[in-house]
ZAVEX-479786 format. One line per field, with one value per residue (C-alpha): residue number from 1; residue in one letter; x, y, z. Coordinates in Angstrom, 2 decimals, always signed. Layout:
num	[NUM|...];
residuo	[A|...];
u	[X|...];
v	[Y|...];
w	[Z|...];
//
This chain:
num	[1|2|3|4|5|6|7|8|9|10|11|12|13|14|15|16|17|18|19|20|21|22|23|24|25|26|27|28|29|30|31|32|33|34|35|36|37|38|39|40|41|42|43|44|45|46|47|48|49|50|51|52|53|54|55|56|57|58|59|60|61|62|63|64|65|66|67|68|69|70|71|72|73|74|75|76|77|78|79|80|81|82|83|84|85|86|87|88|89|90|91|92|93|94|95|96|97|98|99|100|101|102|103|104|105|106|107|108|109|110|111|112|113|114|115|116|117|118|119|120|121|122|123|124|125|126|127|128|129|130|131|132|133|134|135|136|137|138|139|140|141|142|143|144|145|146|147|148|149|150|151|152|153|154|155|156|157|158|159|160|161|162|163|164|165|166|167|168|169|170|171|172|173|174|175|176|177|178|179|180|181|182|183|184|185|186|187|188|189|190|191|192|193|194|195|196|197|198|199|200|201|202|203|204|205|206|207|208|209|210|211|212|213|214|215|216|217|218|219|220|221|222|223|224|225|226|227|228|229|230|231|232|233|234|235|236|237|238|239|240|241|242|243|244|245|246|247|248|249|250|251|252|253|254|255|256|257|258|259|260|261|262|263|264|265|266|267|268|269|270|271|272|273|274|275|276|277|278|279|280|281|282|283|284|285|286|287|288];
residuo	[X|X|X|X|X|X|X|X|X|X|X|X|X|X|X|X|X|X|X|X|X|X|X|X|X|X|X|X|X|X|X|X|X|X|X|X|X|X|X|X|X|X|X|X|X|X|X|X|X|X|X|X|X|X|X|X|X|X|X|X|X|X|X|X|X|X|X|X|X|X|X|X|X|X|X|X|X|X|X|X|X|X|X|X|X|X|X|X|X|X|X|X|X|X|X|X|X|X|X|X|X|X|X|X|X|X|X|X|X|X|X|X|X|X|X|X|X|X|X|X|X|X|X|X|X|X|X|X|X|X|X|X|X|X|X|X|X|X|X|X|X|X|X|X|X|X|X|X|X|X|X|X|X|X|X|X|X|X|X|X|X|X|X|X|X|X|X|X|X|X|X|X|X|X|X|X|X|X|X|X|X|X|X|X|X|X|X|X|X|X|X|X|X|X|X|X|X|X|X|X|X|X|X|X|X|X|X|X|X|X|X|X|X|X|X|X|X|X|X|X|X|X|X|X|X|X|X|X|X|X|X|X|X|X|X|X|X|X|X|X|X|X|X|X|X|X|X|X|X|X|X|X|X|X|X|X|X|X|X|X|X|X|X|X|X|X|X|X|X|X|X|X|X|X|X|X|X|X|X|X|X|X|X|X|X|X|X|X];
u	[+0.00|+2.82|+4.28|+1.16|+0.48|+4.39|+3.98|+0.50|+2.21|+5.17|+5.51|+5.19|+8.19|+7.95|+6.65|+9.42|+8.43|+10.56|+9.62|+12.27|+11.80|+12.14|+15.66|+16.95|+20.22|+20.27|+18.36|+21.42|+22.03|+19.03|+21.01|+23.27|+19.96|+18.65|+22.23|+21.11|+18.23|+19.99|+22.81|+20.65|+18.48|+15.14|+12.99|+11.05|+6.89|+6.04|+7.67|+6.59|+8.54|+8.41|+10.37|+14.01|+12.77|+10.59|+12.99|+15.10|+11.68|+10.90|+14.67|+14.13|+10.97|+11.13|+14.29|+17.08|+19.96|+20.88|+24.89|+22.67|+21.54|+24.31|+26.11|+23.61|+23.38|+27.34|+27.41|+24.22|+25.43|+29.52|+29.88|+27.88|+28.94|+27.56|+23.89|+23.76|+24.40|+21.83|+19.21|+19.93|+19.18|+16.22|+15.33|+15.73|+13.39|+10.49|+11.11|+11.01|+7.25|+6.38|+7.12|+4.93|+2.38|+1.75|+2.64|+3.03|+6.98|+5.49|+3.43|+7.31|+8.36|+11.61|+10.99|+12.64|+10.05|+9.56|+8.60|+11.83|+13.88|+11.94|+12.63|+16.46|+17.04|+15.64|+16.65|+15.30|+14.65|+11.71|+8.34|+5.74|+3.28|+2.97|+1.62|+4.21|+7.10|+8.15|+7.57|+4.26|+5.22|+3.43|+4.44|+3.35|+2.85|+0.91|-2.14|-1.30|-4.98|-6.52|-4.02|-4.01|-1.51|-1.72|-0.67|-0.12|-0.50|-1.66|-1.30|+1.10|+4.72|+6.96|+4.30|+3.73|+7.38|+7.68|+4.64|+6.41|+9.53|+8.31|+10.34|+8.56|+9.78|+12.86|+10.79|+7.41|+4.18|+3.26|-0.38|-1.97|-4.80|-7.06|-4.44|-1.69|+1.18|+4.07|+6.54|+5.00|+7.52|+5.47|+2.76|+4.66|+8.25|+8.42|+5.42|+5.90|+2.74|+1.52|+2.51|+1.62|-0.80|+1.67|+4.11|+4.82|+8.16|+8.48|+11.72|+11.70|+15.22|+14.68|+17.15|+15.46|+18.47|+18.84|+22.23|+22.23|+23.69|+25.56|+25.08|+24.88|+22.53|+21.89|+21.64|+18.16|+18.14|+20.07|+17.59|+14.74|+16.09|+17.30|+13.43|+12.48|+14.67|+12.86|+9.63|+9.97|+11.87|+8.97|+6.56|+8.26|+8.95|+5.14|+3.95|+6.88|+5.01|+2.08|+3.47|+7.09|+8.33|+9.72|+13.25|+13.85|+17.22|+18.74|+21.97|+24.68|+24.10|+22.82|+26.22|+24.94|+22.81|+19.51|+21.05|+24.56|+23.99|+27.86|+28.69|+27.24|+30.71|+31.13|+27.34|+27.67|+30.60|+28.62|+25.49|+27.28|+27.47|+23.69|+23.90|+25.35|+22.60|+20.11|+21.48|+21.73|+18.34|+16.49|+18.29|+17.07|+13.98|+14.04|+15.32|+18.51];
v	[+0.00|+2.29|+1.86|+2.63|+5.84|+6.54|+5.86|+7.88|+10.95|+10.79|+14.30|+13.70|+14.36|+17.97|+18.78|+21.09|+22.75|+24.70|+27.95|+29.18|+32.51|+34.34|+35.75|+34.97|+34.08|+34.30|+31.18|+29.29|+30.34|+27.76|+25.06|+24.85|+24.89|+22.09|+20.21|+21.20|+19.49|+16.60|+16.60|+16.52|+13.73|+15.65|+15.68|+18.34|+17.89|+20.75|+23.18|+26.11|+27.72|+30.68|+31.65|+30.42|+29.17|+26.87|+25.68|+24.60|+23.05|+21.02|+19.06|+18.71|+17.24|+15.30|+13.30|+14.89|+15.69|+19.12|+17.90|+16.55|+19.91|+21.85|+19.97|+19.83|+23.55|+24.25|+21.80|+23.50|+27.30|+26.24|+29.82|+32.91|+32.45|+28.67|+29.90|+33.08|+30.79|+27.97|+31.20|+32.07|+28.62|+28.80|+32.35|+31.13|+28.27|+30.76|+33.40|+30.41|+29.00|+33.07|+33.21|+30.21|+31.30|+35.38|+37.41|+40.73|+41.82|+44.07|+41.13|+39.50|+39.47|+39.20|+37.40|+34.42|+31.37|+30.50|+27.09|+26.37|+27.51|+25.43|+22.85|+23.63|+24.19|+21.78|+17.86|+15.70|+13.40|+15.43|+14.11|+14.98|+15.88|+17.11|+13.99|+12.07|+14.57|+12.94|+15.65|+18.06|+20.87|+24.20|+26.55|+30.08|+31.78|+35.17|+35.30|+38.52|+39.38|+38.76|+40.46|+38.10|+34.58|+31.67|+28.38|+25.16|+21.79|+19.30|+18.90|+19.41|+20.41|+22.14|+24.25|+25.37|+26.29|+27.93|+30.48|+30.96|+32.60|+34.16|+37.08|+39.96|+41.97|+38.96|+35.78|+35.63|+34.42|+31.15|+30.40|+27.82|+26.19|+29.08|+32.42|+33.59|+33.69|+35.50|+35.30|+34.74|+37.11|+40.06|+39.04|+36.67|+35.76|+34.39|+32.22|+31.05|+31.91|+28.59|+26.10|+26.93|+24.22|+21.71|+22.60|+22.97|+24.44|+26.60|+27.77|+30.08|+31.36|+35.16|+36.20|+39.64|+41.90|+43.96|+46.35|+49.46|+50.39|+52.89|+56.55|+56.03|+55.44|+51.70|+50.50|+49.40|+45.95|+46.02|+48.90|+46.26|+44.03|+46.57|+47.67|+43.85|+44.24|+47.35|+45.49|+42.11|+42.83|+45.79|+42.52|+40.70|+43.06|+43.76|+40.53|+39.77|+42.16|+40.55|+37.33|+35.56|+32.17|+30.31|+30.70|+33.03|+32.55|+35.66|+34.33|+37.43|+37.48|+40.72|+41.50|+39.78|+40.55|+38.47|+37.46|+36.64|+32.93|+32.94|+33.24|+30.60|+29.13|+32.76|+32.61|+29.16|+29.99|+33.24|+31.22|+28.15|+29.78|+29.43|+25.67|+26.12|+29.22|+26.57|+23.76|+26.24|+27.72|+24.65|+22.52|+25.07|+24.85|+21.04|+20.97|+19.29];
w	[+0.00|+1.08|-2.72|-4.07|-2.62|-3.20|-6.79|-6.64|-5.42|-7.35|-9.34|-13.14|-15.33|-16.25|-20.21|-21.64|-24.89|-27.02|-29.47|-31.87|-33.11|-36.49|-37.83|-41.01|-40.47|-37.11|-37.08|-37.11|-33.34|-32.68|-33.50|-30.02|-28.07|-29.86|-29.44|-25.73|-25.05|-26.63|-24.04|-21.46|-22.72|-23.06|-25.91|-26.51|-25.57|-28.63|-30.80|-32.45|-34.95|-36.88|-40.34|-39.63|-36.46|-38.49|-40.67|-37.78|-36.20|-38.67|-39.19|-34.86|-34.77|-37.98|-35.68|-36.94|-33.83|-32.79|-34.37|-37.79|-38.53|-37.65|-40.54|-42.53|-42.28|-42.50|-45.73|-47.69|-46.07|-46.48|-48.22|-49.63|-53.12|-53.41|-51.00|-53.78|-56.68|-55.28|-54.55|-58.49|-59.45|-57.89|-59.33|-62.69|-62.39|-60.82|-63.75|-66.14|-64.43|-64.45|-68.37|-69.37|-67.26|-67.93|-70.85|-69.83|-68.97|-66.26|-64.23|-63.73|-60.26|-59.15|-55.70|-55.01|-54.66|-51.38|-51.90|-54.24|-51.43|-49.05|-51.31|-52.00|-47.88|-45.87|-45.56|-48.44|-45.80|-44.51|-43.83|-46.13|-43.37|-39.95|-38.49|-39.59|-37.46|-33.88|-31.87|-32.21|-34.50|-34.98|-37.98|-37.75|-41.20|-41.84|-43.84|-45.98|-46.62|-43.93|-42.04|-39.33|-38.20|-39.27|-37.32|-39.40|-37.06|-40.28|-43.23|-46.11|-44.25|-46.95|-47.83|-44.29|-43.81|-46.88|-46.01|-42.44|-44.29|-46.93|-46.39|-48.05|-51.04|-51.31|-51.06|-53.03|-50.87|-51.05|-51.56|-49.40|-48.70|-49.96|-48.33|-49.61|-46.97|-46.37|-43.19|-40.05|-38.31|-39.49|-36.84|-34.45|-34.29|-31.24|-30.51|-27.26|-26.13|-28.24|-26.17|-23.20|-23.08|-24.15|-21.42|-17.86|-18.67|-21.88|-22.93|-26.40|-28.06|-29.12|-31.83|-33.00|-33.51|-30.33|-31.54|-32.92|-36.76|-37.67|-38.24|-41.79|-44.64|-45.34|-49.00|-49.90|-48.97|-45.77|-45.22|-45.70|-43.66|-40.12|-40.93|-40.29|-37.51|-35.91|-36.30|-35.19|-32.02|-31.04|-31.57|-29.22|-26.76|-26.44|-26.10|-23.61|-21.49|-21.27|-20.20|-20.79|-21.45|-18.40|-19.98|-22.13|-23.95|-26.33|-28.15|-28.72|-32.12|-33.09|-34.95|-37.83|-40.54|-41.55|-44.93|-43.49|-44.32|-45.58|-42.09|-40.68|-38.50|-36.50|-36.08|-34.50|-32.56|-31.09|-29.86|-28.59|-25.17|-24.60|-24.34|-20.63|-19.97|-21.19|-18.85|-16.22|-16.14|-16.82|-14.16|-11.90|-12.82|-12.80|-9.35|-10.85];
//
């Protein structure tokens, strides 16, 4: 009897869920947390992942280790010349659909699909679907439209990630299911706030650009991008106000630029400290 009620009482393993936010580039600092959570033997109970965030999501919960993708990502990112060249690839092929498709020159856009770079970025392995992933994934897009997000749970995967960083004005929306999408970022890049039901622990990685530029007048699409910047971090600072994540983790890498995919090893090397923040703050919170 005395086991029984011991076992009855017993506290149940605590649900840790995981949110990686939107960044571009930046996204690459979510790779050490996920090699985290590895190291300390604890899989994920949800994830939620927006833009880059999703990208990164999807390899996780489809199986793949923390170590997987960060050589899958140094291999397919192992320098700007071979990403630019892979992006032009991919241009071509969209301006080639666009030509049999429309007739007048001025209807050509010279957005980057999406879904091709979906397509050229994430492991061929990749489940089809949602259901098929390991771990619950949701994928935060934003329906342009109807001016409101959009959170993916089922369905069609590639296509779900694609909408979710569709980077506006350098990545053309994807349409989906009836919207057309672009990046989720522009409504929520750090959706924490989505697993909360999933979780008794949440921990979300926040890598909105935090520095300041300098006094000088940025070329257009840098400009684009530091406008992102201003945006997306406002976003999260607002909703961090009405309620944060249990750990909230903010790798130093605001030195680097959203499209700075060439420099993906000093990007890794920045965020590799937050493996021991992560152990730290979550072994406290684990009683460990």
């Amino acid at each position: 009897m005395l086991d029984f009620f011991r076992r009855l009482t017993e506290k149940k393993p605590s649900r840790v869920a995981l949110a990686l936010g939107s960044g571009g580039a930046r996204g690459l600092a979510h790779i050490p947390v996920l090699e985290a959570f590895d190291e300390l033997g604890i899989t994920p109970s949800a994830i939620a992942g927006c833009s880059m965030g999703a990208v990164m999501g999807a390899g996780y919960a489809a199986g793949m280790s923390g170590k997987e993708i960060r050589a899958f990502s140094l291999e397919s990112l192992r320098k700007q010349g071979d990403f630019a060249w892979r992006l032009i690839t991919v241009q071509w092929e969209s301006l080639r659909e666009q030509w049999r498709e429309k007739r007048s020159f001025s209807e050509f856009s010279m957005q980057v699909e999406a879904t091709g770079v979906a397509q050229e970025f994430l492991p061929a392995a990749l489940p089809k679907t949602f259901e098929e992933l390991r771990i619950p994934l949701a994928v935060v897009a934003t329906d342009l439209h109807a001016r409101r997000e959009v959170v993916y749970r089922s369905g069609l995967l590639r296509r779900a990630v694609a909408g979710s960083m569709a980077i506006p004005g350098v990545l053309r929306p994807v349409e989906f299911e009836g919207r057309v999408l672009i990046d989720g970022g522009a409504l929520h890049p750090l959706p924490f706030d989505l697993l909360r039901k999933d979780a008794d622990i949440v921990v979300a990685v926040d890598i909105t650009r935090l520095r300041d530029v300098p006094n000088r007048i940025p070329d257009p699409v840098p400009l684009l991008f530091l406008a992102g910047d201003i945006m997306t971090h406002s976003i999260v600072s607002e909703k961090l106000k009405s309620g944060a994540p249990d750990i909230l983790l903010r790798p130093n890498v605001s030195a680097f630029d959203s499209l700075d995919f060439g420099r993906a090893m000093p990007i890794l090397k920045a965020a590799d400290p937050i493996k021991e923040e992560l152990k730290r703050k979550l072994g406290a919170l684990l009683g460990a």
